[in-house]
Backbone as CSV, one residue per row, in Angstrom:
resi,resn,N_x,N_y,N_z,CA_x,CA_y,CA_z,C_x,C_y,C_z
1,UNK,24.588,0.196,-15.704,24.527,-1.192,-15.286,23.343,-1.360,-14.324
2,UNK,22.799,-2.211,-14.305,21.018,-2.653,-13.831,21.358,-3.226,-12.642
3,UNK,22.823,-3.473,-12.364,22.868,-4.295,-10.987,24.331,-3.894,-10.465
4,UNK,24.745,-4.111,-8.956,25.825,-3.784,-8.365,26.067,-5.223,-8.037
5,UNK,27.180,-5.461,-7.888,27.668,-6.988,-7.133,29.291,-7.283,-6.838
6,UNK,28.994,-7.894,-5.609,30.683,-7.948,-5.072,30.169,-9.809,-4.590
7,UNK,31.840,-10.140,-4.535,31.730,-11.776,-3.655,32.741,-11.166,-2.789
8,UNK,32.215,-11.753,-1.929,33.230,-12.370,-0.317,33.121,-13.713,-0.326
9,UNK,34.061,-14.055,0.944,34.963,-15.104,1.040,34.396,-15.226,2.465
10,UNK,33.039,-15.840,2.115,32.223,-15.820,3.497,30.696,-16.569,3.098
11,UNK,30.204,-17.834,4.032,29.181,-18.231,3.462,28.284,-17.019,3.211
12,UNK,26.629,-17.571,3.374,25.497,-16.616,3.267,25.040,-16.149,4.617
13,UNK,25.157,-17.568,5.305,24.374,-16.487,6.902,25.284,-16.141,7.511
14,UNK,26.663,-15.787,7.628,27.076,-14.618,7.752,27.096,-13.023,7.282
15,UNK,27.633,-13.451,5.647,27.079,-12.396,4.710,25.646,-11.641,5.379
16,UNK,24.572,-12.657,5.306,23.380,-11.748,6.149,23.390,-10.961,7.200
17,UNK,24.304,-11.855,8.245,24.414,-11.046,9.270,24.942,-9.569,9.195
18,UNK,26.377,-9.694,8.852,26.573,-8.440,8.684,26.576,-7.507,8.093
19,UNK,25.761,-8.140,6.602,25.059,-7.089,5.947,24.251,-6.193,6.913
20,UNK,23.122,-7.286,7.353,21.997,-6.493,8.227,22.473,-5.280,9.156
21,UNK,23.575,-5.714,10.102,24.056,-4.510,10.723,25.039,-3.226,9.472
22,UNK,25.524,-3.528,9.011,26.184,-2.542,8.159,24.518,-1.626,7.549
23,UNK,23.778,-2.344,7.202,22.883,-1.496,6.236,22.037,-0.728,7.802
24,UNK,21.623,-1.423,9.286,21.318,-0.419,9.717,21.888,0.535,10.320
25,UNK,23.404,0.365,10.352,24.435,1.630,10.466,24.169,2.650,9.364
26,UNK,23.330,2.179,8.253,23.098,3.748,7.320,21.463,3.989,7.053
27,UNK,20.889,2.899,8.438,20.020,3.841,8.306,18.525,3.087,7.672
28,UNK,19.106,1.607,7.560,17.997,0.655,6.213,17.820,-0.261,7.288
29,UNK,16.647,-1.005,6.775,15.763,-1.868,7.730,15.402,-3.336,6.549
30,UNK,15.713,-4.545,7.188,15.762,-6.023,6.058,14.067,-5.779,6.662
31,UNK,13.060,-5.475,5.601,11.700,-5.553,5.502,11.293,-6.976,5.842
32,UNK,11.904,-8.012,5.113,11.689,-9.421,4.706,12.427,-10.158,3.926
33,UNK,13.024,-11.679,3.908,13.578,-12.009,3.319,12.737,-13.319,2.799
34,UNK,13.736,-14.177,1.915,12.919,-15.442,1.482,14.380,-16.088,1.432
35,UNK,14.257,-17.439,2.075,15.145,-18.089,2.055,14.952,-18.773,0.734
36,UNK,15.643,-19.085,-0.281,15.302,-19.744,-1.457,15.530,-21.304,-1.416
37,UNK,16.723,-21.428,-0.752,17.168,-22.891,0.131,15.754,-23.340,0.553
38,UNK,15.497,-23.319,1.766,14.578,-23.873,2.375,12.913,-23.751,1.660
39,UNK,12.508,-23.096,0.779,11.417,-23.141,-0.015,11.659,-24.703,-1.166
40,UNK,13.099,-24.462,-1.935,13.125,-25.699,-2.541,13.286,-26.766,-1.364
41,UNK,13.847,-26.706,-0.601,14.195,-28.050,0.171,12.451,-28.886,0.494
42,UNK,11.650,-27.856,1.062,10.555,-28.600,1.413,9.394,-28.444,0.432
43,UNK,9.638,-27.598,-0.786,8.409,-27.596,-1.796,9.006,-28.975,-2.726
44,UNK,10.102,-29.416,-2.831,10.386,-30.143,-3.830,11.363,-31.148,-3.495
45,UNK,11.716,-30.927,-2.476,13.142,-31.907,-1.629,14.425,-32.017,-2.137
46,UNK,14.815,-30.886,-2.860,15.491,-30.635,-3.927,16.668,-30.058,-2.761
47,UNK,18.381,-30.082,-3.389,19.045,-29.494,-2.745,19.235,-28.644,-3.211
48,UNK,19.517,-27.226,-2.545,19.725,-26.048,-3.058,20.806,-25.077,-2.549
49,UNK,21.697,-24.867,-2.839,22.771,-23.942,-2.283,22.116,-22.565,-1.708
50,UNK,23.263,-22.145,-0.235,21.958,-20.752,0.264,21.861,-19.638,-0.562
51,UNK,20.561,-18.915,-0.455,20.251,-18.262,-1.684,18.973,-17.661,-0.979
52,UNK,19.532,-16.048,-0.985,18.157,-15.240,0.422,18.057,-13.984,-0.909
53,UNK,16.285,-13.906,-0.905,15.914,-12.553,-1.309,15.642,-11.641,-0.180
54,UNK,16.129,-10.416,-0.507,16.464,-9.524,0.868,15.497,-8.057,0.563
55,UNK,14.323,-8.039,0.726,13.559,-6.861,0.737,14.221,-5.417,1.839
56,UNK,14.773,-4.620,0.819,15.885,-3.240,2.149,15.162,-2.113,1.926
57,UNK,14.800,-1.413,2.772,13.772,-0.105,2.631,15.200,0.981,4.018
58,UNK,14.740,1.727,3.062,15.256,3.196,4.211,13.606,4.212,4.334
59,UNK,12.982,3.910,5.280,11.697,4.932,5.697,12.252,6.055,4.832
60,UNK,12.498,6.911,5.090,13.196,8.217,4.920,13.259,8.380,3.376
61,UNK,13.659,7.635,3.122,14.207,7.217,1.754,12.758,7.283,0.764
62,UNK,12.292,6.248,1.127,10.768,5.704,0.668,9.426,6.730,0.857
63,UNK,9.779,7.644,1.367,8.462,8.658,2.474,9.126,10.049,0.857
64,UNK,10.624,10.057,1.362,11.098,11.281,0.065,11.000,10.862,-1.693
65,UNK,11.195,9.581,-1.777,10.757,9.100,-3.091,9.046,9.152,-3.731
66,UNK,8.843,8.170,-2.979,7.282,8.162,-3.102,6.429,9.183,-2.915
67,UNK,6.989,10.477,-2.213,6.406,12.297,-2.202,6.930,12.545,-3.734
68,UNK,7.669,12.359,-3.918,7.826,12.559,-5.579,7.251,12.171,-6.445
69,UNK,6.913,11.095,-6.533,5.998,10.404,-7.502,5.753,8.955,-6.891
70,UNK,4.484,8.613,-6.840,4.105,7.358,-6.320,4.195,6.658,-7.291
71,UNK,4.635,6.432,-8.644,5.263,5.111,-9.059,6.119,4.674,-8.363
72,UNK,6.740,5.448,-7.362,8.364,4.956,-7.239,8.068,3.720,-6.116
73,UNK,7.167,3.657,-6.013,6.202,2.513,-4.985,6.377,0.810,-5.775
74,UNK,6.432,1.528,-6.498,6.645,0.376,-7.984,7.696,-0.472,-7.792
75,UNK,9.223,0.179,-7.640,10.415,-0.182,-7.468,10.803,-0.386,-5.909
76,UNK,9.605,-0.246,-5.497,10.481,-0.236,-3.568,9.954,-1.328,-2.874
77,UNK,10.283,-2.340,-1.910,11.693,-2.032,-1.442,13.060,-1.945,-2.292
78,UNK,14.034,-2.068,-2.129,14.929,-2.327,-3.054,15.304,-3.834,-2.561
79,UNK,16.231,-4.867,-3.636,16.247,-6.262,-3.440,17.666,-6.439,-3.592
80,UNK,17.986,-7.183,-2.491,19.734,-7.713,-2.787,19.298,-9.396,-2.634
81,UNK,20.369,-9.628,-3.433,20.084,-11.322,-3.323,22.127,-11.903,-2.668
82,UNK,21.487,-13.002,-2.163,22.874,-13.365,-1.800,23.057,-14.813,-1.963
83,UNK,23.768,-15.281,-2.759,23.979,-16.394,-3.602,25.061,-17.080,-3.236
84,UNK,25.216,-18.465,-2.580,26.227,-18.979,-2.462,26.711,-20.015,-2.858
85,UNK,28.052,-19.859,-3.388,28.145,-21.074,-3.992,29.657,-21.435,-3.541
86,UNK,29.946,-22.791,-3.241,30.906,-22.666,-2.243,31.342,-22.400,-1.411
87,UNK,32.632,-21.326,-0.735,33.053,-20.550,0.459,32.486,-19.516,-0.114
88,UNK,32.040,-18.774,-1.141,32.100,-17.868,-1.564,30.339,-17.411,-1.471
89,UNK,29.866,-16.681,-1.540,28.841,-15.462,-1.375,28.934,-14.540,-2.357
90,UNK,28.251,-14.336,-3.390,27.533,-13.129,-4.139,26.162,-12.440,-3.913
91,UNK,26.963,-10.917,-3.680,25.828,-10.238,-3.225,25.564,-9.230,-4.150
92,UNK,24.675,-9.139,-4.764,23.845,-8.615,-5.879,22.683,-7.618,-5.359
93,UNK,22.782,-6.249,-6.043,21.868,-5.295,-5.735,21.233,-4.591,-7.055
94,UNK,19.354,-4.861,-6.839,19.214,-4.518,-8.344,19.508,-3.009,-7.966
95,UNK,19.658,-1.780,-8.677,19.965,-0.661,-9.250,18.261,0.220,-9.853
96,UNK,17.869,1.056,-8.260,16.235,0.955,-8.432,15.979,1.858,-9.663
97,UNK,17.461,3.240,-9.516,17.791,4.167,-10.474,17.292,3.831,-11.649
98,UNK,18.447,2.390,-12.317,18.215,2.470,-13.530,17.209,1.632,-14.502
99,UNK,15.806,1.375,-13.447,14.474,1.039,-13.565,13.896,2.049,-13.832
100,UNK,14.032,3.174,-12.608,13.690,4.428,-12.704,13.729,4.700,-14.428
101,UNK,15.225,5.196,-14.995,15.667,6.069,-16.107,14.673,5.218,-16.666
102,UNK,14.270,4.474,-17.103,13.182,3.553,-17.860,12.034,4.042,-17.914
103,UNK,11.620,3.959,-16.730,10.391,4.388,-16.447,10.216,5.746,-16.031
104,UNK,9.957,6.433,-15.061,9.959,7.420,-14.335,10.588,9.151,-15.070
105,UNK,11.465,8.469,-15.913,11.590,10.252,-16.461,12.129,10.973,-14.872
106,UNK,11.622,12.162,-14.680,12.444,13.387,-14.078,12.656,13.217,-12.650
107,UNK,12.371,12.538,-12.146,13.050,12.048,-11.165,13.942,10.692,-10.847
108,UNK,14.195,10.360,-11.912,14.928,8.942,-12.650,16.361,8.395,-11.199
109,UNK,17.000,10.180,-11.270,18.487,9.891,-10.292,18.043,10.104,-9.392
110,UNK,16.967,10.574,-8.722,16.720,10.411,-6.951,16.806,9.662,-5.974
111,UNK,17.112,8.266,-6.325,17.402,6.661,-6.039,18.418,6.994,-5.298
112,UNK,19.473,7.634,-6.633,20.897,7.472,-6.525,21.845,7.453,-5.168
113,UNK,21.444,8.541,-4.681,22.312,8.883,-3.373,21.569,7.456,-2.598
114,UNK,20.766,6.791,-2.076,20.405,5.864,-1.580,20.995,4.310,-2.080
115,UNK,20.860,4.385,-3.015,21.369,2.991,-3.578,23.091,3.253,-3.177
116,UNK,23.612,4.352,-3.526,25.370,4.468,-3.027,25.255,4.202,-1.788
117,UNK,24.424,4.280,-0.727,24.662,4.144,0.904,24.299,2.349,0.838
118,UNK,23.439,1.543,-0.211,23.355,-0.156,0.070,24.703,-0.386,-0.176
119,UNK,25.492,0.281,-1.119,26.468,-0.213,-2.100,27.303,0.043,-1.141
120,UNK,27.788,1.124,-0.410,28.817,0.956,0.556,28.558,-0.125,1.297
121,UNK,27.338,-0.147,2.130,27.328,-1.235,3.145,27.749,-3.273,2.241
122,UNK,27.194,-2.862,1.024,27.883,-4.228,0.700,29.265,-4.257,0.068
123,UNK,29.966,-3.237,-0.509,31.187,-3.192,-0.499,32.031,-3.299,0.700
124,UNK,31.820,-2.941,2.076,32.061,-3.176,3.321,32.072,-4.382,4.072
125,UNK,31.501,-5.615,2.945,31.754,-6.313,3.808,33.109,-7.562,3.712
């Protein structure tokens, strides 16, 4: 599966919030985000339910991948999106792995153990 995803019972800028601390309890840093809301609101005046692209890097992570093969530069940061619609929040994580198995060949599962430490922190919340 190309993507991980859970909903809570929680808008988005909460969801953010404590994503952000859960992911740097293991260690990951929010690079950058894009509010998707506020890009439509003032590119088009359009209403838009909240909706954040979330650029997540682990140094460590990225320094041991990319020593492996600098495609993996390709797939990084990794991206969670958080989608709200209603009370509810979907948080979606693409799966850098199974870009990797695509591309990358022999180091395809090296992702793996990293993407399980986003996936706890968003199953956690």
């Amino acid at each position: 599966m190309f993507k991980h995803q859970r909903t809570v019972q929680m808008d988005a800028e909460k969801t953010f919030s404590k994503l952000r601390n859960l992911l740097k309890e293991r260690g990951f840093v929010i690079l950058s985000f894009v509010d998707v809301q506020e890009i439509m609101k003032s590119a088009f005046s359009e209403k838009f339910n909240p909706y954040f692209i979330l650029e997540v890097c682990n140094p460590a992570a990225a320094r041991e991948l990319i020593g492996l093969d600098h495609d993996f530069g390709l797939l990084l940061p990794c991206k969670v999106v958080l989608d709200q619609q209603g009370s509810e929040t979907t948080v979606s994580m693409l799966r850098v792995s199974e870009m990797a198995g695509v591309t990358m060949g022999t180091h395809a599962s090296e992702p793996v153990k990293y993407e399980d430490e986003i996936i706890s922190a968003i199953d956690a919340l």
